[in-house]
C-alpha positions as a LaTeX table, in Angstrom:
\begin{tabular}{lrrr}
\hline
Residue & $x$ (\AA) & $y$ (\AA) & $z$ (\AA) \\
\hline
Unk1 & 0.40 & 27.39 & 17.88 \\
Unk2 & 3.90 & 26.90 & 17.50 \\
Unk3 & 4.24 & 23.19 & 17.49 \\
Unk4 & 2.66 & 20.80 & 15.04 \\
Unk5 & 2.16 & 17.07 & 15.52 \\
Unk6 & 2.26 & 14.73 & 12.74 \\
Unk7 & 1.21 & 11.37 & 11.72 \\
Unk8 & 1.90 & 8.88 & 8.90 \\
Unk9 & $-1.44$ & 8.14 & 6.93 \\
Unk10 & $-0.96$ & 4.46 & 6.66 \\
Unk11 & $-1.33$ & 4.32 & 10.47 \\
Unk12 & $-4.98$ & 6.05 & 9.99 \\
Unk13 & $-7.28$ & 2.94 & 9.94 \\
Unk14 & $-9.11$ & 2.32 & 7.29 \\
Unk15 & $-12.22$ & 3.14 & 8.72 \\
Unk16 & $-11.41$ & 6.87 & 9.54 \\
Unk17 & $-9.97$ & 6.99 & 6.35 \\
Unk18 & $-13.31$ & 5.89 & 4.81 \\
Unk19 & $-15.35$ & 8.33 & 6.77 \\
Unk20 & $-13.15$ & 11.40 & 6.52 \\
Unk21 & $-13.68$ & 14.92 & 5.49 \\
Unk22 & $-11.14$ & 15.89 & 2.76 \\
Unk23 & $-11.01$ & 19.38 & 0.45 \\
Unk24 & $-8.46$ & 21.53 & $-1.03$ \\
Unk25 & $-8.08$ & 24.90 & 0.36 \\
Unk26 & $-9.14$ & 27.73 & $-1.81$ \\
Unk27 & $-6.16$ & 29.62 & $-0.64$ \\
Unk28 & $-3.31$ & 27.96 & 0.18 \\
Unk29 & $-3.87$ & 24.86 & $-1.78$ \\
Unk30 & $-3.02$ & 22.67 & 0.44 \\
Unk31 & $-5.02$ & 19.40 & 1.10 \\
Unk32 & $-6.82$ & 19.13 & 4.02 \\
Unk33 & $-8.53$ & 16.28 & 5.73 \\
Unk34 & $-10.62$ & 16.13 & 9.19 \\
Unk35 & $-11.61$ & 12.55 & 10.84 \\
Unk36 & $-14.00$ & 11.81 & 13.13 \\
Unk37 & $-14.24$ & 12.66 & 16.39 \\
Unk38 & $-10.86$ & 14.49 & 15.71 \\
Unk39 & $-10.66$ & 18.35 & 17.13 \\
Unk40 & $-8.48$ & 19.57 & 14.51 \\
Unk41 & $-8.50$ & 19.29 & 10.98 \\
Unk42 & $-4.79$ & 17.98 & 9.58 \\
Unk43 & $-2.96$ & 18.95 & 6.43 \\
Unk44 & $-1.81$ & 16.26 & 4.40 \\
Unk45 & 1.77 & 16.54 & 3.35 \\
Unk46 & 4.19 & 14.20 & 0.98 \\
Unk47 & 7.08 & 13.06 & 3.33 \\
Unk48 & 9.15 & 10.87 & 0.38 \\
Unk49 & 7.59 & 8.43 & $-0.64$ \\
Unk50 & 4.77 & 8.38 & 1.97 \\
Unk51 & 2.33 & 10.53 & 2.57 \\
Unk52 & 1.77 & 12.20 & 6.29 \\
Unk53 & $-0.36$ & 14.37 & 8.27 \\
Unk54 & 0.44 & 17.36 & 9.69 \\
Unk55 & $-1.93$ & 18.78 & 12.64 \\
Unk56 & $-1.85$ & 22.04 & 14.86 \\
Unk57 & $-0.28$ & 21.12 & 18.22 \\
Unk58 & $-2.20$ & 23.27 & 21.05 \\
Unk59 & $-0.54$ & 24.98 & 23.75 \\
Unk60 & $-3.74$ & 25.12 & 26.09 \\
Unk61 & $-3.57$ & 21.81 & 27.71 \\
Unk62 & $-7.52$ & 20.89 & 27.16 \\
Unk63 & $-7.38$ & 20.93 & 23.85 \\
Unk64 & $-3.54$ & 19.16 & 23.51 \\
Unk65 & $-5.25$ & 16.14 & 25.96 \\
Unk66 & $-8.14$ & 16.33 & 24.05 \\
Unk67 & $-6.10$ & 15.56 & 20.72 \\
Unk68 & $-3.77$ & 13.06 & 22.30 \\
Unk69 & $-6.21$ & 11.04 & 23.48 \\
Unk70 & $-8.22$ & 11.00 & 20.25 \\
Unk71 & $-5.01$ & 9.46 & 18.55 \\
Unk72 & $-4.37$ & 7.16 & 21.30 \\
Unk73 & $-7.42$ & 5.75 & 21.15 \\
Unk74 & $-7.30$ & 5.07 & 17.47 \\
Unk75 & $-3.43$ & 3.73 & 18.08 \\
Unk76 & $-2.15$ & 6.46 & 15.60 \\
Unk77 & 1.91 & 6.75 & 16.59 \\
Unk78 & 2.69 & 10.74 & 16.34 \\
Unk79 & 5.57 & 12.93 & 16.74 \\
Unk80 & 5.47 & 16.40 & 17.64 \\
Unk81 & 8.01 & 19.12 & 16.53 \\
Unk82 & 8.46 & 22.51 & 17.77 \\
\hline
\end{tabular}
């Protein structure tokens, strides 16, 4: 995957935030967090003084819809970059 999307973690609501998976990785250190119902697990990244959430963005198309319309329905606003 060549693109990633990413998200701001004050849009997660509260209640995914509550009921998330979160663990650092044993080999890159990085922190990573997976919500429910999500297909992908995210990375979560300091962007200034906020903190985001960076997530594979899939070139098969099933599993890009798949993705997209797991953060539409929460309402999450995302950007992707290539």
């Amino acid at each position: 995957m060549s693109a990633h999307a990413y998200i701001q973690y004050a849009d997660v609501p509260q209640n995914l935030i509550d009921t998330s998976r979160q663990h650092i990785d044993g080999v890159t250190g990085a922190k990573v967090i997976a919500f429910d119902g999500c297909p992908f697990a995210g990375q979560i990244e300091t962007d200034g003084d906020s903190l985001e959430v960076e997530f594979p963005f899939p070139r098969n198309a099933e599993l890009r819809d798949s993705f997209v319309a797991w953060l539409m329905n929460w309402g999450i606003s995302f950007m992707v970059a290539m």
